[in-house]
N, C-alpha and C positions, 0 to 999 in steps of 0.2 A: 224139823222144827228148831229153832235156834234156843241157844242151850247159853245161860250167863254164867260166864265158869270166873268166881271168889277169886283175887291171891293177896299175897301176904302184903300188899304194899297198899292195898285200899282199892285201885283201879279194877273195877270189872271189864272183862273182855266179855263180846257177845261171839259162839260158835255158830258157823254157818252151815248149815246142808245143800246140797245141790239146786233144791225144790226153791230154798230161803233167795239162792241170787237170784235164780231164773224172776222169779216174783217181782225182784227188786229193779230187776233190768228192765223190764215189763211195763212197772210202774213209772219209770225213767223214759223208754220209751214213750208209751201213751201219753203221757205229761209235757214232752219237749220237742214231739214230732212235727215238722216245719221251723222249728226256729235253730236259724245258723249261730248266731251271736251269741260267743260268751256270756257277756254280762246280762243279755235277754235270757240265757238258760237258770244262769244263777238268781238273778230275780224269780223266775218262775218257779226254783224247787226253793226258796225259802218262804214261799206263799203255800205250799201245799202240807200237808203231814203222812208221814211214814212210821208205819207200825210194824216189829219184829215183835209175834208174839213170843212169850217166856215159855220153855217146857215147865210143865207140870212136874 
């Protein structure tokens, strides 16, 4: 599960596990499959939403 790890300078970093990309590729996959075109890929992942949940 992806873990948001604090530092001193304000920016959070999100931790990723194995589980977290495979998901994330997945999601990329089934959302972009058949379309060749850059700028058709990039139109279509800023239409969609993507959730990392936060560890507990």
């Amino acid at each position: 599960m992806a873990v948001i790890i604090e530092n001193r300078k304000g920016r959070r970093l999100i931790r990723l596990n194995t589980d977290d990309i495979i998901c994330i590729v997945r999601e990329y996959q089934n959302n972009v499959c058949g379309i060749y075109e850059y700028s058709e890929i990039r139109n279509k992942l800023n239409n969609i939403e993507l959730y990392l949940p936060e560890e507990v």
